[in-house]
mmCIF file of the N, C-alpha and C atoms, coordinates in Angstrom:
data_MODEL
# 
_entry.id   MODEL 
# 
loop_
_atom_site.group_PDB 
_atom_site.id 
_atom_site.type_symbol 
_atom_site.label_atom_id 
_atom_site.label_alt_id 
_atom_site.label_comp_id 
_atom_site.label_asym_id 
_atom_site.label_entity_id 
_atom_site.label_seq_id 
_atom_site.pdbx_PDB_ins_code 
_atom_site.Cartn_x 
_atom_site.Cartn_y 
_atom_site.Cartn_z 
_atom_site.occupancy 
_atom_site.B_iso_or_equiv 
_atom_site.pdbx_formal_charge 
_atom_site.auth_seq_id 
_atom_site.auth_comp_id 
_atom_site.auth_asym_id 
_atom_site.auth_atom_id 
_atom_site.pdbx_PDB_model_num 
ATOM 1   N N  . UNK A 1 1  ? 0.849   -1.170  0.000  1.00 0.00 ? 1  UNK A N  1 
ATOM 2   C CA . UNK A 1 1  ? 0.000   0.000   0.000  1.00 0.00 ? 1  UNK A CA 1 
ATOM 3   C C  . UNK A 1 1  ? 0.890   1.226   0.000  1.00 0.00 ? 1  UNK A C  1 
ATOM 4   N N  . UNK A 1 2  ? 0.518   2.507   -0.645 1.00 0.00 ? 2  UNK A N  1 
ATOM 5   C CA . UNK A 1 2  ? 1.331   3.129   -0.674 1.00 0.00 ? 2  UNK A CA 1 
ATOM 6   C C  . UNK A 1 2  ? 2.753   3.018   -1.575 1.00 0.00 ? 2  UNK A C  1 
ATOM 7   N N  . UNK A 1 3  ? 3.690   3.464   -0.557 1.00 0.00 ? 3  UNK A N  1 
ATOM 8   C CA . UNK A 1 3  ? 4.872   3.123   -0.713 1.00 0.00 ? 3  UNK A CA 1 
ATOM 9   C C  . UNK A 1 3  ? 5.437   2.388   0.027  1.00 0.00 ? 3  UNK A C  1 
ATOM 10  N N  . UNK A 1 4  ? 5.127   0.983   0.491  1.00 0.00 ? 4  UNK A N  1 
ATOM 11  C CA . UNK A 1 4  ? 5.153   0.034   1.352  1.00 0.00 ? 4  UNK A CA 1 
ATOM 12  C C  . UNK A 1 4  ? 5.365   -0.685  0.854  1.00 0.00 ? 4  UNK A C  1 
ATOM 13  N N  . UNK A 1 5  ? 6.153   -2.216  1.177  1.00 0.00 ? 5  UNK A N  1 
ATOM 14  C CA . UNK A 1 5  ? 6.567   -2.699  0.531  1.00 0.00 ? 5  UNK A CA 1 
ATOM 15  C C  . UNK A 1 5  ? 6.320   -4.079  1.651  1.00 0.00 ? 5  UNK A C  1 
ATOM 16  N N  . UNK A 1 6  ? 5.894   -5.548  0.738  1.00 0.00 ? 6  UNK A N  1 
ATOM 17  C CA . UNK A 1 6  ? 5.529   -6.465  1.757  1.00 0.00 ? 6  UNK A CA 1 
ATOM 18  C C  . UNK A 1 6  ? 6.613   -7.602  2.133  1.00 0.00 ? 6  UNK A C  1 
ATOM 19  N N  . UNK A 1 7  ? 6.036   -8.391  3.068  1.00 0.00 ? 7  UNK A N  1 
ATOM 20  C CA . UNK A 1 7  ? 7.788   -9.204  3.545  1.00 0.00 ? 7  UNK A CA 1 
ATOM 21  C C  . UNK A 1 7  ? 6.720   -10.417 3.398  1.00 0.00 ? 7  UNK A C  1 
ATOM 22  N N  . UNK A 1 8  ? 7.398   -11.473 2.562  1.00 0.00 ? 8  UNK A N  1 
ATOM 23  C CA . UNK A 1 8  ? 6.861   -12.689 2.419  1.00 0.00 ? 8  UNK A CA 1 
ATOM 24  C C  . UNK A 1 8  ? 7.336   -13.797 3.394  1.00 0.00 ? 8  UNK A C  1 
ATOM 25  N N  . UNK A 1 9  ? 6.584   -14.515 4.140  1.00 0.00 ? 9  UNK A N  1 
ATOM 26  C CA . UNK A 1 9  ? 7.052   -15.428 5.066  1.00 0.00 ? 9  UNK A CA 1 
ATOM 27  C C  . UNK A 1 9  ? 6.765   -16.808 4.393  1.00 0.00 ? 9  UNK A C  1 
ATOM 28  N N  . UNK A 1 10 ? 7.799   -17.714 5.031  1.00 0.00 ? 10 UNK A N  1 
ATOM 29  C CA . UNK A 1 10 ? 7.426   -19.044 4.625  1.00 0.00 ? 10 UNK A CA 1 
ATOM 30  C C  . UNK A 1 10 ? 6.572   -19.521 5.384  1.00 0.00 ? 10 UNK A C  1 
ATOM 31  N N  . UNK A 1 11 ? 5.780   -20.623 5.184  1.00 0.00 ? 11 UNK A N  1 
ATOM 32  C CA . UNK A 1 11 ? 4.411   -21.590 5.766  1.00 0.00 ? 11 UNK A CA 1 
ATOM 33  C C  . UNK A 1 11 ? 4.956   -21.686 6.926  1.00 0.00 ? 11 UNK A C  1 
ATOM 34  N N  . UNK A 1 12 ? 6.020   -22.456 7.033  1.00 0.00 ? 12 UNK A N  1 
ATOM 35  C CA . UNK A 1 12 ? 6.248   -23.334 8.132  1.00 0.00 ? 12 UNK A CA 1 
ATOM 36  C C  . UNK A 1 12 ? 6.680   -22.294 9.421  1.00 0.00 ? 12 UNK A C  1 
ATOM 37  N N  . UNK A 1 13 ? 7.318   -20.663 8.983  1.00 0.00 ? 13 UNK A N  1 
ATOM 38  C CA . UNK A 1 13 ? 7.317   -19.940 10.159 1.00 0.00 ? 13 UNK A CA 1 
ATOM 39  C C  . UNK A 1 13 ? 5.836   -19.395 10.852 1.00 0.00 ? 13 UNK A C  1 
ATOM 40  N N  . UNK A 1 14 ? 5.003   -19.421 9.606  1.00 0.00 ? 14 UNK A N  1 
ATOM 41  C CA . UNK A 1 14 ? 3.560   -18.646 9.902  1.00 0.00 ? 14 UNK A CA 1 
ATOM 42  C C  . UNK A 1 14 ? 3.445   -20.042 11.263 1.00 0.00 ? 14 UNK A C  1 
ATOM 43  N N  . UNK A 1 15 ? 3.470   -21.204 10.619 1.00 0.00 ? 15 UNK A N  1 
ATOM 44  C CA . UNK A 1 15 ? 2.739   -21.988 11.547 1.00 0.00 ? 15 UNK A CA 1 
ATOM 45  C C  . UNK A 1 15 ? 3.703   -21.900 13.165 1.00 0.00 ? 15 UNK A C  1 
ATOM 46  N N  . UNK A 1 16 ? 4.696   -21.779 12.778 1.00 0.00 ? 16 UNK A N  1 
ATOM 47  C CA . UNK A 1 16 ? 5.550   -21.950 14.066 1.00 0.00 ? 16 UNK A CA 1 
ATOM 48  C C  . UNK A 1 16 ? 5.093   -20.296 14.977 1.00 0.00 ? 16 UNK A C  1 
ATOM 49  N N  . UNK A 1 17 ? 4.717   -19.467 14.266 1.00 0.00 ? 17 UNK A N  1 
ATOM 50  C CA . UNK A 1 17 ? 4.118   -17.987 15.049 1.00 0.00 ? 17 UNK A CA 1 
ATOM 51  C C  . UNK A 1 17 ? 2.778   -18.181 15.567 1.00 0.00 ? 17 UNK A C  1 
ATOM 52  N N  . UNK A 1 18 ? 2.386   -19.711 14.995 1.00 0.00 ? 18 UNK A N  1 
ATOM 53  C CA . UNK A 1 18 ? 0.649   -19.662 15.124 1.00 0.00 ? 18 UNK A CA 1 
ATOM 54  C C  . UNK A 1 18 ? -0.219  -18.423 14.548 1.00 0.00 ? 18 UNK A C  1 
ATOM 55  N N  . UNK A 1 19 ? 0.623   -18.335 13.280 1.00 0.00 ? 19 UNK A N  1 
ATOM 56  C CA . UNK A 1 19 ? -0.874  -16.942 12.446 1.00 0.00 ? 19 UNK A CA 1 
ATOM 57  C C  . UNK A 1 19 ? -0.306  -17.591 11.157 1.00 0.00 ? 19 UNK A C  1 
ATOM 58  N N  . UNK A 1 20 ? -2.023  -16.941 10.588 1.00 0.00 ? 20 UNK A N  1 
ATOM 59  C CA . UNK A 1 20 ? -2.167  -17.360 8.874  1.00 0.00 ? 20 UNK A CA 1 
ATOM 60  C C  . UNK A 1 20 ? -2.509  -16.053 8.392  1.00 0.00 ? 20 UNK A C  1 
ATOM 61  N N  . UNK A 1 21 ? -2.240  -16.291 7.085  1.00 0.00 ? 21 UNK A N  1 
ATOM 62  C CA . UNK A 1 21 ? -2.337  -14.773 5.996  1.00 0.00 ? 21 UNK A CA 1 
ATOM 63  C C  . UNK A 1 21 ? -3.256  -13.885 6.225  1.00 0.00 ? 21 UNK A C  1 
ATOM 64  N N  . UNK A 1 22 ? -2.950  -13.237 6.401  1.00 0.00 ? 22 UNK A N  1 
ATOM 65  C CA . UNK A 1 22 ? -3.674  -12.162 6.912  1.00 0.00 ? 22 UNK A CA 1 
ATOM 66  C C  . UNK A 1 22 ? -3.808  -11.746 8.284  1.00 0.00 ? 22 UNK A C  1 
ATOM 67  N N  . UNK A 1 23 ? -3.364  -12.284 9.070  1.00 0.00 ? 23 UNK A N  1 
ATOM 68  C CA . UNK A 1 23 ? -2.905  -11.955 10.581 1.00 0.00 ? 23 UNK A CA 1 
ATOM 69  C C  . UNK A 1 23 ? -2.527  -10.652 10.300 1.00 0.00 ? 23 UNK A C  1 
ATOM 70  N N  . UNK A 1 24 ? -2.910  -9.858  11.772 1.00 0.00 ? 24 UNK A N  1 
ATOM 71  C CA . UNK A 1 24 ? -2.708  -8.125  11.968 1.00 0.00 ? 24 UNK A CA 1 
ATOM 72  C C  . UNK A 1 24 ? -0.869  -8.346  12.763 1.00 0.00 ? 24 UNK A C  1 
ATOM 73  N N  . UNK A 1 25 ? 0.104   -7.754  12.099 1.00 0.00 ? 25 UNK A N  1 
ATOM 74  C CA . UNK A 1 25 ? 1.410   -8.398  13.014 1.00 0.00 ? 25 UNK A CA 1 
ATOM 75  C C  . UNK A 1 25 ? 1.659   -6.437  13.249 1.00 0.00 ? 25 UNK A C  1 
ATOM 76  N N  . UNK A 1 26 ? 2.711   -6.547  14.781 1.00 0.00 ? 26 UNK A N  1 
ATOM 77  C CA . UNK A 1 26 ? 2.798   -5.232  15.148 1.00 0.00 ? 26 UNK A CA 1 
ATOM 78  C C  . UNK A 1 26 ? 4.375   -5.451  14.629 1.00 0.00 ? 26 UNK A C  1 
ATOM 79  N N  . UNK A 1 27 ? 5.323   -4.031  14.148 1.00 0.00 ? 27 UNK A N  1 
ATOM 80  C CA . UNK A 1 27 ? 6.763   -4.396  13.145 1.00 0.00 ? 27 UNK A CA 1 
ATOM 81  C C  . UNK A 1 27 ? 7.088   -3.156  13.358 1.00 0.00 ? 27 UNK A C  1 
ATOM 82  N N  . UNK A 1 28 ? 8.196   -3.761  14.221 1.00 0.00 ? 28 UNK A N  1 
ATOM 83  C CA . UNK A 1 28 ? 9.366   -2.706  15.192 1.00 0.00 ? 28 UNK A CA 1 
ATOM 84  C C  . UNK A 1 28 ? 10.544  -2.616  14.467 1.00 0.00 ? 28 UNK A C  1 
ATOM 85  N N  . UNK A 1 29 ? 11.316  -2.138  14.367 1.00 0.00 ? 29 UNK A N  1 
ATOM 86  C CA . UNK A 1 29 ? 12.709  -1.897  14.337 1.00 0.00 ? 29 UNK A CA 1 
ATOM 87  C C  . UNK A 1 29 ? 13.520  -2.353  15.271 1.00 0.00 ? 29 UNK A C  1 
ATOM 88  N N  . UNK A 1 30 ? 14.543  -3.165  15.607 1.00 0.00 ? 30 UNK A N  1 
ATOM 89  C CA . UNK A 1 30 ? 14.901  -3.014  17.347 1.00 0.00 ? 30 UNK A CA 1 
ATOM 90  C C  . UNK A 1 30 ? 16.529  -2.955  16.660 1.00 0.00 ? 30 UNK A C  1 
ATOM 91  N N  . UNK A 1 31 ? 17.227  -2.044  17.164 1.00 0.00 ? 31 UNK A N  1 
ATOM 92  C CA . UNK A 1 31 ? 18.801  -2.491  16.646 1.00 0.00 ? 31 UNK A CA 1 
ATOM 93  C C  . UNK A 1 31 ? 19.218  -3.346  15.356 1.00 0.00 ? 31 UNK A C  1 
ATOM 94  N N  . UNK A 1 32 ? 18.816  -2.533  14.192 1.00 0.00 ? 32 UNK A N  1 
ATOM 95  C CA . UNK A 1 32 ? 18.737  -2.332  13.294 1.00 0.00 ? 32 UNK A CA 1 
ATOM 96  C C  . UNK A 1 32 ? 18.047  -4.181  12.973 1.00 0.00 ? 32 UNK A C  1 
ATOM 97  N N  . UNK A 1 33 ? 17.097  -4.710  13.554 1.00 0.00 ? 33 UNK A N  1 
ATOM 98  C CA . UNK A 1 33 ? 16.400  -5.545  12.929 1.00 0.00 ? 33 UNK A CA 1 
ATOM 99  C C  . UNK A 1 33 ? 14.848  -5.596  12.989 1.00 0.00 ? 33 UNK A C  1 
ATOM 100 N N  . UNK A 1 34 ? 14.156  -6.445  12.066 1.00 0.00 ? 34 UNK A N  1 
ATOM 101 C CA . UNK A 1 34 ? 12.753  -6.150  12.162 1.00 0.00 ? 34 UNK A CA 1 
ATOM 102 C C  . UNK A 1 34 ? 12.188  -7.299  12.808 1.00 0.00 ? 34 UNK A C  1 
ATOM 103 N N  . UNK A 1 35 ? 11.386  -6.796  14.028 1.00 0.00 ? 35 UNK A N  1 
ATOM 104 C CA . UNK A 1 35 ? 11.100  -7.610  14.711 1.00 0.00 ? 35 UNK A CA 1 
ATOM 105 C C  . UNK A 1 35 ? 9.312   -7.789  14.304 1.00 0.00 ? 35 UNK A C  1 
ATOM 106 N N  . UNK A 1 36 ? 8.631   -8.883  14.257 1.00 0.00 ? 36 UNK A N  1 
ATOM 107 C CA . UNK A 1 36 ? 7.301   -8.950  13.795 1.00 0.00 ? 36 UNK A CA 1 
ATOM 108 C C  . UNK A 1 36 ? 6.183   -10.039 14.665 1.00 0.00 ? 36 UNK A C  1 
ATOM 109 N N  . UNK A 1 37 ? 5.327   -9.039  15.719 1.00 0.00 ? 37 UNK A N  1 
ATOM 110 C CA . UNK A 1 37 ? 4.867   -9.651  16.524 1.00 0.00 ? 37 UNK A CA 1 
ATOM 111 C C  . UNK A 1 37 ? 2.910   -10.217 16.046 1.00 0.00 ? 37 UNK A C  1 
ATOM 112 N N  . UNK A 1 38 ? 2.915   -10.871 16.315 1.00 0.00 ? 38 UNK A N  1 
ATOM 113 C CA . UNK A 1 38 ? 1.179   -11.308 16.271 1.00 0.00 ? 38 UNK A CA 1 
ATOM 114 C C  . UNK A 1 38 ? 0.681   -10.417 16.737 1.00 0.00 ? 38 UNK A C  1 
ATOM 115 N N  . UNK A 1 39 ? -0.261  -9.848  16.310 1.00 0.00 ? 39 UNK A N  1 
ATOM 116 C CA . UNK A 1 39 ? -1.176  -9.273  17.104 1.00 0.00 ? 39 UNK A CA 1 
ATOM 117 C C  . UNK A 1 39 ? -2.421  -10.471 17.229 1.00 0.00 ? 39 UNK A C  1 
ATOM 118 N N  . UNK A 1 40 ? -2.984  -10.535 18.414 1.00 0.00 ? 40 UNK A N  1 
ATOM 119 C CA . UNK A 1 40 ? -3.894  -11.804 18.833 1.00 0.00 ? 40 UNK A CA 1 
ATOM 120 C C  . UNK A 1 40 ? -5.252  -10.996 19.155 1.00 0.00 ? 40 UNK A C  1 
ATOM 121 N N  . UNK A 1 41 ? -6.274  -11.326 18.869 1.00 0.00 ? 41 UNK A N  1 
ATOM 122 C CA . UNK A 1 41 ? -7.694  -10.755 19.688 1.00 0.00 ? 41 UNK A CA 1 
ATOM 123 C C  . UNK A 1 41 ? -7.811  -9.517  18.304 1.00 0.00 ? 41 UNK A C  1 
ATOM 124 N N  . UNK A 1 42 ? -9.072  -8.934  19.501 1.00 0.00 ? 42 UNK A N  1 
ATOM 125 C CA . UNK A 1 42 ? -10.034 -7.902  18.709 1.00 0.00 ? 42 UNK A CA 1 
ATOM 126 C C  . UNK A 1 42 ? -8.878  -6.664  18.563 1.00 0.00 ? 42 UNK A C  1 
ATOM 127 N N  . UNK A 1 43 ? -8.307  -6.442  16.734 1.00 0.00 ? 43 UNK A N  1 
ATOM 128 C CA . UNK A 1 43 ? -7.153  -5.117  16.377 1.00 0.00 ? 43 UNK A CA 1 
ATOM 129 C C  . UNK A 1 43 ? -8.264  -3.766  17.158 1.00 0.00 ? 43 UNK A C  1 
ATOM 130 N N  . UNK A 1 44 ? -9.227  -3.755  17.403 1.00 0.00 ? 44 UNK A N  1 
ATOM 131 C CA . UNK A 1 44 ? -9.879  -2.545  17.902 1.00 0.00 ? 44 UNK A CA 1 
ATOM 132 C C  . UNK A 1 44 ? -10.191 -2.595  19.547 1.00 0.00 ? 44 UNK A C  1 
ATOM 133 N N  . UNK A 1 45 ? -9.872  -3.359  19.610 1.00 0.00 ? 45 UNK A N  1 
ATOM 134 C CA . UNK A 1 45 ? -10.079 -3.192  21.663 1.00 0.00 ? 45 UNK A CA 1 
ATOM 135 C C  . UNK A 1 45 ? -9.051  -2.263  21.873 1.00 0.00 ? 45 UNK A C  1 
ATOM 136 N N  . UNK A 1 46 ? -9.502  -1.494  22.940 1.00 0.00 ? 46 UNK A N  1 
ATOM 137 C CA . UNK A 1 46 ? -9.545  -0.148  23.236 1.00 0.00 ? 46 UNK A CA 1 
ATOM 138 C C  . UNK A 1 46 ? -9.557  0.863   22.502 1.00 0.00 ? 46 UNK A C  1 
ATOM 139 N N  . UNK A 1 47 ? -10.333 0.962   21.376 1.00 0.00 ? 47 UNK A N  1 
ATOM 140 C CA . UNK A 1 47 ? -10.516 2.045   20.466 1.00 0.00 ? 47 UNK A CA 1 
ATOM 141 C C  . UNK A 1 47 ? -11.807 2.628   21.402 1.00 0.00 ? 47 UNK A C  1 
ATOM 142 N N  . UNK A 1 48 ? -12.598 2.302   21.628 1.00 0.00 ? 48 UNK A N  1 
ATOM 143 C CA . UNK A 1 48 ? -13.927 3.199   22.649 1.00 0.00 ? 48 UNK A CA 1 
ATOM 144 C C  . UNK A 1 48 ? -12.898 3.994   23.431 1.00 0.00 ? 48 UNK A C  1 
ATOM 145 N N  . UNK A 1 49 ? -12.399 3.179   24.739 1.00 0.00 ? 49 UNK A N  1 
ATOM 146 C CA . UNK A 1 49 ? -11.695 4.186   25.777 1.00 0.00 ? 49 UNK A CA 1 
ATOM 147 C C  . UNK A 1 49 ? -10.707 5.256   25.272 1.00 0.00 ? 49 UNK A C  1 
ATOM 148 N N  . UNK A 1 50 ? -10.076 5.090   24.063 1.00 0.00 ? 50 UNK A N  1 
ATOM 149 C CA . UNK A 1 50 ? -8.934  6.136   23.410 1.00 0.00 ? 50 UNK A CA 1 
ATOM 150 C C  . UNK A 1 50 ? -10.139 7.221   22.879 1.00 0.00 ? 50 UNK A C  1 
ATOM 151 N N  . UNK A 1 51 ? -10.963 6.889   22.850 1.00 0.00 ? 51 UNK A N  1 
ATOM 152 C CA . UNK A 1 51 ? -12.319 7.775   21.976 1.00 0.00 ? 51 UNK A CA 1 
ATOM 153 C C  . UNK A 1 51 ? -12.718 8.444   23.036 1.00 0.00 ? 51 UNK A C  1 
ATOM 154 N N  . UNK A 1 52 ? -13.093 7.741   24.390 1.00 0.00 ? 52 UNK A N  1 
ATOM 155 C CA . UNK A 1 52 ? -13.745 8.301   25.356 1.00 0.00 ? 52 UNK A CA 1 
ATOM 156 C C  . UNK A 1 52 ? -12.623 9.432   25.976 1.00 0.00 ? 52 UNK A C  1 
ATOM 157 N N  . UNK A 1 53 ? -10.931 9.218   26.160 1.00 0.00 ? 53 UNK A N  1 
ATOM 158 C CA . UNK A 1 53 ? -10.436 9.771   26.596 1.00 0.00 ? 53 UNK A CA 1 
ATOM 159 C C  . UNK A 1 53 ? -9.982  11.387  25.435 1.00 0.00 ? 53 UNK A C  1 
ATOM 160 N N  . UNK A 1 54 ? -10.128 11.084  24.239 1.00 0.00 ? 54 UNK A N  1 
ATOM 161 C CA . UNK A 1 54 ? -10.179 12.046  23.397 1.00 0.00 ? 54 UNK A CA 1 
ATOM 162 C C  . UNK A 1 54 ? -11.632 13.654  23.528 1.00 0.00 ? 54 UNK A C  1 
ATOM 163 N N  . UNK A 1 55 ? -12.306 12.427  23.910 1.00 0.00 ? 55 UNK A N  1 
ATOM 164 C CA . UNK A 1 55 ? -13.315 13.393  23.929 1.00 0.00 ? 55 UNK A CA 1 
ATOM 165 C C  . UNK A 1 55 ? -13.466 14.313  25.013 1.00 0.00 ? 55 UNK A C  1 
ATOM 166 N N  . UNK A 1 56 ? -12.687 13.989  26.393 1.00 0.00 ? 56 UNK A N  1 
ATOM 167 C CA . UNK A 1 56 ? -12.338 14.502  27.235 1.00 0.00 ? 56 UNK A CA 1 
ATOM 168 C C  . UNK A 1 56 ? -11.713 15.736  27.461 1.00 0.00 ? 56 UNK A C  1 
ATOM 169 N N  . UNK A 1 57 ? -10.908 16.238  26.294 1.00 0.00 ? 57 UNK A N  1 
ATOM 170 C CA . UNK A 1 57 ? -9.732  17.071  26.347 1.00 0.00 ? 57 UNK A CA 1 
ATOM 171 C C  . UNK A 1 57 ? -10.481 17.774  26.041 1.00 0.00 ? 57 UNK A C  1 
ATOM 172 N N  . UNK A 1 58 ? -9.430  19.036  26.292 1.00 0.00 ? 58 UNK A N  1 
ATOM 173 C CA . UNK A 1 58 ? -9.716  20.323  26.088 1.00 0.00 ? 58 UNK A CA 1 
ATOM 174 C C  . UNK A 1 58 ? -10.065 20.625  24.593 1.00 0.00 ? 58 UNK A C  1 
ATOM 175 N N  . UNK A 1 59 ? -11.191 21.325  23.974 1.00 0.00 ? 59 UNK A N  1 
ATOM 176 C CA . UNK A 1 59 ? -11.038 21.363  22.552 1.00 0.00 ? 59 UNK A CA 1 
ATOM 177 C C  . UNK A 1 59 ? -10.908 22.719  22.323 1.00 0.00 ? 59 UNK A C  1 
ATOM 178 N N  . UNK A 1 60 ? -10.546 22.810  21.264 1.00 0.00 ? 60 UNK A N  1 
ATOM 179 C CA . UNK A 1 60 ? -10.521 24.198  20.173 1.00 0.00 ? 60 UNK A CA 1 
ATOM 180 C C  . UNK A 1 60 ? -11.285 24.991  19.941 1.00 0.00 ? 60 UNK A C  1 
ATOM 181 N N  . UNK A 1 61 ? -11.126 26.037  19.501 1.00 0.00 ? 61 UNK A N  1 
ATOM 182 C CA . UNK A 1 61 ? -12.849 26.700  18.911 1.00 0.00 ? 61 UNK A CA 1 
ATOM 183 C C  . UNK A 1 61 ? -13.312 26.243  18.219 1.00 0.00 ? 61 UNK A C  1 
ATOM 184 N N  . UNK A 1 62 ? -12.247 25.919  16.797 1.00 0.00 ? 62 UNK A N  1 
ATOM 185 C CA . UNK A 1 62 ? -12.785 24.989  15.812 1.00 0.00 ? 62 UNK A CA 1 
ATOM 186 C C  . UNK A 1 62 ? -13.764 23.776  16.146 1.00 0.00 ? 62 UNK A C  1 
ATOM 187 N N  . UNK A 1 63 ? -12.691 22.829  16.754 1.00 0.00 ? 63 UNK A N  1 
ATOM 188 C CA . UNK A 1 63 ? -13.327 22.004  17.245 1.00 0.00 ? 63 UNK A CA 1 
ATOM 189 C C  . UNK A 1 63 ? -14.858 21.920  17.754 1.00 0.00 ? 63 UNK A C  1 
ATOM 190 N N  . UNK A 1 64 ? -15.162 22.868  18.709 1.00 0.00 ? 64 UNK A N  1 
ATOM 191 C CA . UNK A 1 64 ? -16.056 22.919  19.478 1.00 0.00 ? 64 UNK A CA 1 
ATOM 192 C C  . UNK A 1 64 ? -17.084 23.407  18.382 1.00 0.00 ? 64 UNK A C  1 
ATOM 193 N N  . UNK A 1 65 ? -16.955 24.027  17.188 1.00 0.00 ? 65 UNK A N  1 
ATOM 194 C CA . UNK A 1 65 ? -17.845 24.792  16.318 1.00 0.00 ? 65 UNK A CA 1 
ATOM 195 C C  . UNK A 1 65 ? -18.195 23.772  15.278 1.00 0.00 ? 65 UNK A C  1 
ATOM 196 N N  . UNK A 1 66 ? -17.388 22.560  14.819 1.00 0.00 ? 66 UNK A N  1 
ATOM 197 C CA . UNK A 1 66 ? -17.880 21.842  14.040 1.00 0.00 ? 66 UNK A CA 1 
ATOM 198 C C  . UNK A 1 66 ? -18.539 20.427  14.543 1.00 0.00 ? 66 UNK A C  1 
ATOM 199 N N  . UNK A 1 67 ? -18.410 20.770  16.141 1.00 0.00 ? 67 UNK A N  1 
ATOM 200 C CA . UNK A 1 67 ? -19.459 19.747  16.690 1.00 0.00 ? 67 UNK A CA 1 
ATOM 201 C C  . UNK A 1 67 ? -20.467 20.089  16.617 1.00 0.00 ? 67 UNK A C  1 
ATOM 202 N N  . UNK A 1 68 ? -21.224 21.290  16.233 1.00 0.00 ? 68 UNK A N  1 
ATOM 203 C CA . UNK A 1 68 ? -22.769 21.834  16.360 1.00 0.00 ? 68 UNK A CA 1 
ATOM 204 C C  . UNK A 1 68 ? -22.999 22.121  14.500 1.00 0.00 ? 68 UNK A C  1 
ATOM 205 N N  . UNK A 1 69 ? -22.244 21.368  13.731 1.00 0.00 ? 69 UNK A N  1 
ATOM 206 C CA . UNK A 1 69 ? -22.573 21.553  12.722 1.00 0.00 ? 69 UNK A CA 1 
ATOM 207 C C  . UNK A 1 69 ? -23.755 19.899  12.057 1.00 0.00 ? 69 UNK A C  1 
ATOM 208 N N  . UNK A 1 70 ? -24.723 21.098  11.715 1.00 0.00 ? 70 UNK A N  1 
ATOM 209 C CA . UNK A 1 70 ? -25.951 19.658  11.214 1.00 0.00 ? 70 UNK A CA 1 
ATOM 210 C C  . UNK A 1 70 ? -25.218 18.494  9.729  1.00 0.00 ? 70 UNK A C  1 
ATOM 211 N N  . UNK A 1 71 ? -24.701 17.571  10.265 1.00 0.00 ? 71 UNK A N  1 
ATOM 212 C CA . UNK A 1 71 ? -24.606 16.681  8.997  1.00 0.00 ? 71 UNK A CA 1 
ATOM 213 C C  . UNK A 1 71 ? -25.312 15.564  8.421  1.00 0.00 ? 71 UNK A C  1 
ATOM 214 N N  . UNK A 1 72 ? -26.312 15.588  9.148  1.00 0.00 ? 72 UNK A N  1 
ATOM 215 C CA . UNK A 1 72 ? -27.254 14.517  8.813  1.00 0.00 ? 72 UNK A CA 1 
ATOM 216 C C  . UNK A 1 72 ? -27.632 14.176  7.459  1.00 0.00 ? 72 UNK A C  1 
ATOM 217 N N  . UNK A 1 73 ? -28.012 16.137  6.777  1.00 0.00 ? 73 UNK A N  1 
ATOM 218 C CA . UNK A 1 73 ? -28.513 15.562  5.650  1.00 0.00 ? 73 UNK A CA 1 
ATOM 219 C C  . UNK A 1 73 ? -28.118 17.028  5.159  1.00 0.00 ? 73 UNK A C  1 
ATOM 220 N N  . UNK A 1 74 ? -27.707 16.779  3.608  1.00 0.00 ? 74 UNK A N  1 
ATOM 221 C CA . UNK A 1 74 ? -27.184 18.098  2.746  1.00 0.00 ? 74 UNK A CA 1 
ATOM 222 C C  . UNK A 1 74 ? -28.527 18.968  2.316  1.00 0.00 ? 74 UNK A C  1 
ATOM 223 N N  . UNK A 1 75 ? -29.495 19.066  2.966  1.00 0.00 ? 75 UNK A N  1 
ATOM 224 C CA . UNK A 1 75 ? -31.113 19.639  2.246  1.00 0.00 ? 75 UNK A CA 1 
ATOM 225 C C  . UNK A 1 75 ? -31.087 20.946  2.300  1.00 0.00 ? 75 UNK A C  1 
ATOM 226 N N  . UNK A 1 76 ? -30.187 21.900  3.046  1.00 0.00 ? 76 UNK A N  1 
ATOM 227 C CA . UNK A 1 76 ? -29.987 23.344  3.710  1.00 0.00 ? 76 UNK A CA 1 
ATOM 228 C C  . UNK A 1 76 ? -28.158 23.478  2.675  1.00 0.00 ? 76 UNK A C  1 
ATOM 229 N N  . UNK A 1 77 ? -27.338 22.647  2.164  1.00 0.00 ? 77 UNK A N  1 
ATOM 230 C CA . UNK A 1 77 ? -26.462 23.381  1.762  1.00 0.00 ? 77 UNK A CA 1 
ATOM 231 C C  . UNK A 1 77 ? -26.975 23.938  0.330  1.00 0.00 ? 77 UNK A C  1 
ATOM 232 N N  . UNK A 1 78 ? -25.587 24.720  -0.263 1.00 0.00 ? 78 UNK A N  1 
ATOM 233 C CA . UNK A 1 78 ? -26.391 24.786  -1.070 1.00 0.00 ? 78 UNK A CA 1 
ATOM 234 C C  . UNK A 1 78 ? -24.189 24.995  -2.324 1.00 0.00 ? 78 UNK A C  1 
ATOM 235 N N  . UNK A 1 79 ? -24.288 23.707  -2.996 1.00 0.00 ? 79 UNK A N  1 
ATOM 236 C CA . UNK A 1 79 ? -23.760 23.225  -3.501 1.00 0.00 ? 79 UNK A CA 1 
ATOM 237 C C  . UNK A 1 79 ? -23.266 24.581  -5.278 1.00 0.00 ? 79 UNK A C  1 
# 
């Protein structure tokens, strides 16, 4: 994707990591090697609480001005 470029694994390491194609893997750098971990379970657990704690902060004017903007439905713009 992008300008990304993919790393092909052989079968027999996928099986020895316990993941198959398409597994979500997390890919570090550590002293100049690439280290490539499983990610296991739901890739979105704790996306609510990072949401809930976002919403928390202090906001902007902006911010605060395009939360009271109606987007439901385009019937009032005028294109």
């Amino acid at each position: 994707m992008g300008n990304s470029t993919g790393l092909i694994l052989p079968k027999p390491v996928l099986q020895e990591l316990g993941v198959e194609t398409g597994t979500m893997m997390d890919i570090v750098v550590d002293n100049g090697r690439v280290v490539a971990t499983p990610i296991m379970g739901d890739r979105h657990q704790g996306w609510a609480d990072a949401a809930r704690r976002i919403g928390r902060q202090d906001l902007s004017e902006d911010a605060i001005a395009w939360q009271g903007f109606p987007n439901e439905d385009d019937d009032g713009l005028t294109w």
